[in-house]
N, C-alpha and C positions, 0 to 999 in steps of 0.2 A: 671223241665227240665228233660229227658228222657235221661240215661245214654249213651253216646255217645262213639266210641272210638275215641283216640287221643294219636297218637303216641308220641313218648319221641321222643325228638330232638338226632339226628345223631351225631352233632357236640357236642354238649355240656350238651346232656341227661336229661336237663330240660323238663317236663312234660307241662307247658304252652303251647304247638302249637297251633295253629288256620289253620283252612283252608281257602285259597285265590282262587278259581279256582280250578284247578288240583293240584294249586302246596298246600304245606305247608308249613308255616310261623314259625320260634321262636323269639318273643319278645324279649326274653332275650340275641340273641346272632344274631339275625337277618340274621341269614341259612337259606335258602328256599329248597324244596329238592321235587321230587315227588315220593309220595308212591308206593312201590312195592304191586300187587294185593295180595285183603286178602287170603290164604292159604300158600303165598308164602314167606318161613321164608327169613329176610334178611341176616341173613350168605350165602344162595344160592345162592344170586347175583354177591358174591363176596368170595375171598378166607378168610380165617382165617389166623389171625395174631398170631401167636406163640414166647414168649418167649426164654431166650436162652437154658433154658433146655424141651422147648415142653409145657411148659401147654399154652392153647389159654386166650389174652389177649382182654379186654371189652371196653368199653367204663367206665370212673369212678373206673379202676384199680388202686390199690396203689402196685408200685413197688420200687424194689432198684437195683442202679445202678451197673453192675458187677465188670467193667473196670475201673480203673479212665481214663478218658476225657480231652483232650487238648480242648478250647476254644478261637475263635479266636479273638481278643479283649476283652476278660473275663478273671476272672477267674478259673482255672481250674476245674475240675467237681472228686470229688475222690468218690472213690469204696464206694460201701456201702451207699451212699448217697441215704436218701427213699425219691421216687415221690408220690404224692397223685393225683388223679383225673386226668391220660390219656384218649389224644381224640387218637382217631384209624385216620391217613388219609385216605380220600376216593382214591385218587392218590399219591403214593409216591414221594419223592423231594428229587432227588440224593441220592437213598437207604434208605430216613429217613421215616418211615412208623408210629410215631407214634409223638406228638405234646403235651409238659407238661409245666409246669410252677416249674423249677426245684430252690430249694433255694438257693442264694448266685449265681444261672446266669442268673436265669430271665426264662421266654417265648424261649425255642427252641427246634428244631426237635431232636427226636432221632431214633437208629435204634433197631427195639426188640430184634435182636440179644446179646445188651450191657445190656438188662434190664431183673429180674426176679420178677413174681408175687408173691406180698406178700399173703400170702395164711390167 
């Protein structure tokens, strides 16, 4: 089989995609998305998502948390707290611009403003 490209999935950066059509597919997390044409890098489509002290954040970022965090039926989120494996939103949700699975509150949005890349 002839090496093919195949982009790494948006949402969840798995490298499995398939193409459907126009669109493409990830098995692993079941995003569909269509590709922007080849020369044209995907940061151009969209802005950069920046940290609270400025370094741009990726998909598959491990960060820690700046601020501690009130939680609304959880509990609370304190400073210092490291995330591993941020998705970027392709649409933000009430300011929250980035989507982690944070320890001790589970699966929720954050904003990058409260978070810094672990370098």
């Amino acid at each position: 089989m002839s090496e093919e490209y195949t982009p790494a999935c948006p949402a969840c950066a798995e490298e499995y995609s398939y193409q459907q059509g126009q669109l493409w597919v990830c098995p692993m997390c079941g995003h569909e998305w269509i590709e922007a044409e080849k020369g044209a890098e995907p940061d151009e489509a969209g802005s950069k998502v920046l940290d609270s002290v400025g370094n741009e954040l990726t998909v598959g970022d491990a960060v820690t948390i700046t601020k501690g965090l009130k939680v609304k039926g959880g509990a609370d989120i304190k400073a210092g707290t490291k995330v591993r494996g941020i998705r970027l939103l392709e649409s933000p949700i009430n300011g929250h611009d980035l989507e982690a699975k944070v320890p001790g509150a589970g699966q929720i949005y954050l904003k990058s403003s409260v978070v810094k890349k672990i370098n």
